[in-house]
C-alpha positions in Angstrom: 43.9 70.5 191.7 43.5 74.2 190.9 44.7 76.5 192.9 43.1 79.0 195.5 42.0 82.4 193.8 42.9 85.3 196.8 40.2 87.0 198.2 39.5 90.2 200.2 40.5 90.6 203.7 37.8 89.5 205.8 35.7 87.7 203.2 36.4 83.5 202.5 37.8 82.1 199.5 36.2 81.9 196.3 36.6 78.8 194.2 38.9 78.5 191.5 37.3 78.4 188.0 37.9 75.4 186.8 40.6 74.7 183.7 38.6 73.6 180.7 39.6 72.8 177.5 37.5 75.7 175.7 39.4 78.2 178.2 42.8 76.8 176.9 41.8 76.9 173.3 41.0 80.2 173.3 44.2 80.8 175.2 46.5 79.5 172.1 43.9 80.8 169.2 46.8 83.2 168.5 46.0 86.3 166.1 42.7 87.5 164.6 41.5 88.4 161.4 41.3 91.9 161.9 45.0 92.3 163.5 46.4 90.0 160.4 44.6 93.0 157.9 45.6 95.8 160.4 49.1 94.4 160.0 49.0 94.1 156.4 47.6 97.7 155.6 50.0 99.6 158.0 52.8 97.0 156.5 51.8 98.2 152.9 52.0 101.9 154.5 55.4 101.6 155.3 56.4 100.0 152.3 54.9 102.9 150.1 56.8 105.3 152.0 60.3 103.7 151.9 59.3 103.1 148.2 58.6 106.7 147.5 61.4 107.9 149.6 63.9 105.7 147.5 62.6 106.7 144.6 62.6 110.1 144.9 66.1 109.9 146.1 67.4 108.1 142.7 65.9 110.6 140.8 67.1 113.2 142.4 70.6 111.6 142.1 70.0 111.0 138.5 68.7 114.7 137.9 72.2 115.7 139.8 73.8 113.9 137.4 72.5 114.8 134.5 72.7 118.4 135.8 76.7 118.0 136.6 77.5 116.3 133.3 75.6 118.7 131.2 77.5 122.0 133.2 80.7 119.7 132.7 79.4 119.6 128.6 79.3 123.1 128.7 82.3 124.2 130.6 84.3 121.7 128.2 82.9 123.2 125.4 83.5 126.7 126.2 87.3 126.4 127.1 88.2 125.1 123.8 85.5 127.8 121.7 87.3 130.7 123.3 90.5 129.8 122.5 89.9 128.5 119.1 88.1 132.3 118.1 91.0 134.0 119.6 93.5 132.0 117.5 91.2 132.3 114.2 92.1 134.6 111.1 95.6 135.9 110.1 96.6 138.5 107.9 99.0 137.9 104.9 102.4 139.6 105.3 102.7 140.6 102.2 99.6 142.8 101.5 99.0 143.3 105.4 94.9 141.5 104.4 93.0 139.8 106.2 93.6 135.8 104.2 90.4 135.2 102.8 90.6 131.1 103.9 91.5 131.6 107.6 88.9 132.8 109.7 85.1 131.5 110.7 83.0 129.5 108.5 79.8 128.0 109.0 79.0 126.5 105.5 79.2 122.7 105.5 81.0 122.4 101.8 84.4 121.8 100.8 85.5 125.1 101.5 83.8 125.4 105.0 85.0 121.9 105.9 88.4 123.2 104.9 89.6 119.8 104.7 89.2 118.5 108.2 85.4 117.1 107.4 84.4 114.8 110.5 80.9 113.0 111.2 77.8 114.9 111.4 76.8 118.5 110.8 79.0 121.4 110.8 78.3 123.7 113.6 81.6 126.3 112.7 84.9 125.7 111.8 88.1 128.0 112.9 91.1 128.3 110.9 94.8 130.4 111.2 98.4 130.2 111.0 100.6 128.2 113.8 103.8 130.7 113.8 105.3 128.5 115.2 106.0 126.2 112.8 108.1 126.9 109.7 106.4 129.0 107.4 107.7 127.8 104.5 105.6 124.9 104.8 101.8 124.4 103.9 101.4 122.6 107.1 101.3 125.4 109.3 97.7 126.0 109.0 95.8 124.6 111.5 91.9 123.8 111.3 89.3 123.6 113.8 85.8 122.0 113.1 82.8 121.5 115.2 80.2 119.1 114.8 77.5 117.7 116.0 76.8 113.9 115.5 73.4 111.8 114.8 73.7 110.3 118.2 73.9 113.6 120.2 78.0 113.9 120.5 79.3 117.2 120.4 83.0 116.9 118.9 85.9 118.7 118.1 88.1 117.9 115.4 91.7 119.7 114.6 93.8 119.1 111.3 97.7 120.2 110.7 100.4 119.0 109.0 98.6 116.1 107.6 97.3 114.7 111.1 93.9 115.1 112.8 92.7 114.7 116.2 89.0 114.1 117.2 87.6 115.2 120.8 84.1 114.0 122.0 82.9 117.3 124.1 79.7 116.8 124.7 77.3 113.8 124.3 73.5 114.8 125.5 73.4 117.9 122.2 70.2 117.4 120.4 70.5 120.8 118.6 73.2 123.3 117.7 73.2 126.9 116.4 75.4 129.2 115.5 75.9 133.0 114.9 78.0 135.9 115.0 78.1 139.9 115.6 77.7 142.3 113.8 76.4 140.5 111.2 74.3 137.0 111.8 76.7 135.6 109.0 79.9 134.2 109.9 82.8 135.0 107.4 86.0 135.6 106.8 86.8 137.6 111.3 83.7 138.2 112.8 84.0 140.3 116.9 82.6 137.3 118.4 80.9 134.0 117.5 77.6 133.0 119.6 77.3 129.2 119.9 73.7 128.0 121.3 73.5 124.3 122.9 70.2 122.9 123.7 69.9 119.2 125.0 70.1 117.1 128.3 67.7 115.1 129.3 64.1 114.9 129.6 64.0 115.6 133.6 66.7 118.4 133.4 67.2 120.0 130.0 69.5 122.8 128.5 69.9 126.0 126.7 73.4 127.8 126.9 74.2 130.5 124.8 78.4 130.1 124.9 79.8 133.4 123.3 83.1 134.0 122.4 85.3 137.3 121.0 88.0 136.9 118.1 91.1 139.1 117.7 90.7 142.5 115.6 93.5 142.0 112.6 92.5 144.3 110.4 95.7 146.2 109.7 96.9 149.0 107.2 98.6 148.6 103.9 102.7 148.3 105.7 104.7 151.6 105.1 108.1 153.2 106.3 105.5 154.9 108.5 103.9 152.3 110.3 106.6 149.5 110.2 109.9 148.6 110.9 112.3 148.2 108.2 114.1 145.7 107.7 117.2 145.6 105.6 119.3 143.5 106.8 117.1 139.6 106.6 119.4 136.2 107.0 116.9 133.1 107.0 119.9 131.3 108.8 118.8 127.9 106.6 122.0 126.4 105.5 124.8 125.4 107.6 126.1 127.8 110.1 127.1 130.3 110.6 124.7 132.0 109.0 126.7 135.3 108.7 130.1 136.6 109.5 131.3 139.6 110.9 134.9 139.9 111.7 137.8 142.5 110.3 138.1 145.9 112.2 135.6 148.1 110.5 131.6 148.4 111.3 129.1 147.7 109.3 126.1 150.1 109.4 122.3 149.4 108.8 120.0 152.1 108.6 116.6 149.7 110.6 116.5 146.1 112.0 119.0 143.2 111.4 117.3 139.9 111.6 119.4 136.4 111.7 117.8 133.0 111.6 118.9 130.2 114.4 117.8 127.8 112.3 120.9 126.4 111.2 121.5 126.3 115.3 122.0 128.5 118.7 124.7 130.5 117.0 124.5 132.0 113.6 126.7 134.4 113.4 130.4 134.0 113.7 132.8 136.4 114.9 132.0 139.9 116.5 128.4 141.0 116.4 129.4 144.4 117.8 130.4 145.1 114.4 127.2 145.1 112.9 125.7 148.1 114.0 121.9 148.9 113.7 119.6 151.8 114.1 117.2 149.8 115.0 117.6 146.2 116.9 119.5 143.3 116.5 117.3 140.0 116.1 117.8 136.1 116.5 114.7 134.3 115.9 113.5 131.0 114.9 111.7 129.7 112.1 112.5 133.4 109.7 111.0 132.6 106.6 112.3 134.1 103.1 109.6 137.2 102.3 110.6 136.7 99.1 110.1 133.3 98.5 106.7 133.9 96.3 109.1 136.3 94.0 110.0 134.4 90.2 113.1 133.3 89.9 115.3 135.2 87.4 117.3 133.2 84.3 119.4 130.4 85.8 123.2 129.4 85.6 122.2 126.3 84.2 123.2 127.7 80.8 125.1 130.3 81.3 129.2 129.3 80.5 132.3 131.8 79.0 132.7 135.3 79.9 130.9 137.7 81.8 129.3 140.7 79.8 130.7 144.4 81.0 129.0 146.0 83.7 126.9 148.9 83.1 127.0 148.1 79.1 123.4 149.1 78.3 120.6 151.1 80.1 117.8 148.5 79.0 115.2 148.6 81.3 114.2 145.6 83.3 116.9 143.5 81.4 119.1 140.5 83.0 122.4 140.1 83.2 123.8 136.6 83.8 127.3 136.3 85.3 129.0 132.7 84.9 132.2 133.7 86.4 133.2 135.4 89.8 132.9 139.0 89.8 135.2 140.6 91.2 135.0 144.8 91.7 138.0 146.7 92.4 137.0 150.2 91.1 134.3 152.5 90.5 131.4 150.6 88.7 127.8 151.5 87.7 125.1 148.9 87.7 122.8 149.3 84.6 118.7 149.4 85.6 117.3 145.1 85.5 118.5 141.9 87.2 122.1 141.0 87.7 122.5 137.2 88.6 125.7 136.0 89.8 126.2 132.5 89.3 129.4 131.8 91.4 129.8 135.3 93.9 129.9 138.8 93.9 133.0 140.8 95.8 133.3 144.4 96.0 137.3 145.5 96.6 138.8 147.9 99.2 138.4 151.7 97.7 135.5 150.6 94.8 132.8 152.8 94.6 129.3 150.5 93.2 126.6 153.0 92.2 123.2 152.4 90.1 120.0 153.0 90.1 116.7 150.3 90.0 119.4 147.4 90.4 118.4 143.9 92.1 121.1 141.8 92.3 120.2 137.6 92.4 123.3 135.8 93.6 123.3 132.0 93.0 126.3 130.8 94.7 129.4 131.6 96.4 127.8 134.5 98.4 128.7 138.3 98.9 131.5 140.0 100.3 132.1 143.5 100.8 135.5 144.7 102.2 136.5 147.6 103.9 136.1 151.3 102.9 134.0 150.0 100.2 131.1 152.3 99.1 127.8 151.2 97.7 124.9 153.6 96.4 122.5 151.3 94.8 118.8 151.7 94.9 116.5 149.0 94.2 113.6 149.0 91.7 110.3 151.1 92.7 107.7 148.9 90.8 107.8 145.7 89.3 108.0 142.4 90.4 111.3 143.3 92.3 110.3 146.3 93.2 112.1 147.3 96.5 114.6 144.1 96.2 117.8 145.0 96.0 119.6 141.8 97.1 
């Protein structure tokens, strides 16, 4: 029975409609067409907008990315290129000139590669002396090389003392260029070197210019003018101490005094008061001989019975081989050329030593001066031991 539908005051009831089977069909039908398509279309709306959104937001992560690591590249790059052209060149202390195979080089051959060659093209390559190290040994040059690979790394490669290290600074390079002021050529110590990068990716590319300034070393030919003297050198090699000063008189030297700690913290034994300088007193590490390029004079190796007088001849840039101590007690001049002692040289209390373009070379068993001895000895002025007196 269906119920009673309500009806207006006053009016009487109207009959229910009745409950038939087409009315309760379309009461279940459920969805149309065109909702299921209205659906569908806003559906693919909202889809194409979270698409694009995500989308846009990867690439913009990726672009930061590339953006970041390329600035990282760079920064990377720039530390080590600034401190590599300060360190480049060096000046030979002998002649005070700049050393023709220290410097910047951008020629990729055997002399540009310097021996420290790596894989790809040479960009520039740095080269100086590490001071630090001994000097005596070959080893203390260090070289720098950059260069940029096939596959778009940017590395770093640095040789010394028979070892190499290899550095990856960049990895996105697709081109490299270099040149340097005031001339476009880099040679020998430029001012500065100019290093241009270009690569990155296709969305964010780059082109850096990284510059960087080398050192002025350019110097003057070294004279009693511009340099300090120094007379007094001990490399401090052997086994300490290196030198001794003890007795009760001073010992004068007209400049610097330089001692060695190689041989360790304390070279010199007794009072160092007693060694008095004009200039300063110095201990230093690693002092190298100066003299270590000069040729040695005639050997011991043959030399056996007596030694020949002192001051026999006036022969110019002869040598004079001693095999046996010498031992000075009186006054004594030293004939012009090269006297080599073989086993010592010791100058007495009250001798007077004079002569004139005199280098003495003492083999063995070292030099010893005593008190209120006086030496006027002048070393050669040309030659190849010219200014070497001892």
């Amino acid at each position: 029975m269906s119920p009673s539908v309500p009806c207006p005051e006053g009016a009487g009831p109207l009959p229910a409609r009745p409950d038939t089977g087409r009315t309760r069909l379309r009461r279940d039908a459920g969805v149309t067409l065109v909702e299921i398509v209205m659906a569908v279309v806003l559906s693919s709306i909202v889809g194409a907008v979270l698409v694009a959104t995500l989308t846009t937001s990867m690439n913009a992560a990726r672009n930061t990315s590339d953006e970041v690591a390329g600035s990282i590249d760079t920064q990377l790059i720039t530390a080590f290129l600034t401190a590599d052209a300060q360190a480049a060149g060096g000046v030979d202390p002998g002649t005070a000139a700049l050393d023709p195979d220290l410097g910047v080089s951008t020629v990729a051959d055997e002399t540009g590669w310097a021996g420290c060659a790596q894989q790809g093209d040479l960009a520039v390559r740095f080269a100086w002396k590490d001071r630090t190290a001994d000097i005596t040994d070959a080893a203390d040059t260090v070289v720098v090389t950059y260069a940029l690979a096939p596959d778009g790394s940017f590395a770093r490669r640095t040789c010394a003392g028979g070892e190499s290290t290899t550095a990856v600074l960049g990895r996105t390079i697709r081109s490299v260029s270099v040149t340097c002021a005031p001339t476009k050529t880099c040679a020998g110590l430029p001012e500065a070197v100019d290093l241009r990068l270009q690569g990155g990716s296709a969305a964010v590319p780059f082109d850096v210019t990284l510059s960087a300034s080398l050192r002025a070393e350019s110097q003057g030919e070294p004279t009693t003018l511009n340099s300090t003297q120094v007379p007094l050198l001990v490399t401090g090699t052997g086994d300490c101490p290196a030198l001794v000063a003890d007795g009760k008189y001073e010992t004068h030297v007209i400049g610097d005094a330089v001692v060695g700690t190689a041989c360790g913290p304390a070279p010199i034994e007794g009072d160092p008061s007693l060694l008095e300088t004009t200039g300063s007193l110095s201990l230093l590490p690693n002092v190298a001989d100066p003299l270590r390029s000069l040729p040695a004079p005639d050997t011991c190796e043959k030399a056996s019975g007596p030694n020949p007088p002192i001051g026999a001849d006036d022969v110019i840039d002869a040598v004079y081989v001693y095999p046996q101590p010498v031992e000075i007690t009186d006054k004594v001049s030293f004939g012009p050329g090269v006297h080599v002692f073989c086993t010592g040289l010791f100058i007495g209390k009250d001798a007077v030593v004079v002569g004139d373009a005199v280098t003495w070379y003492v083999v063995d068993g070292g030099v010893e001066f005593a008190p209120n001895a006086s030496i006027f000895v002048t070393a050669p002025s040309d030659g190849p031991y010219a200014g070497v007196l001892l």
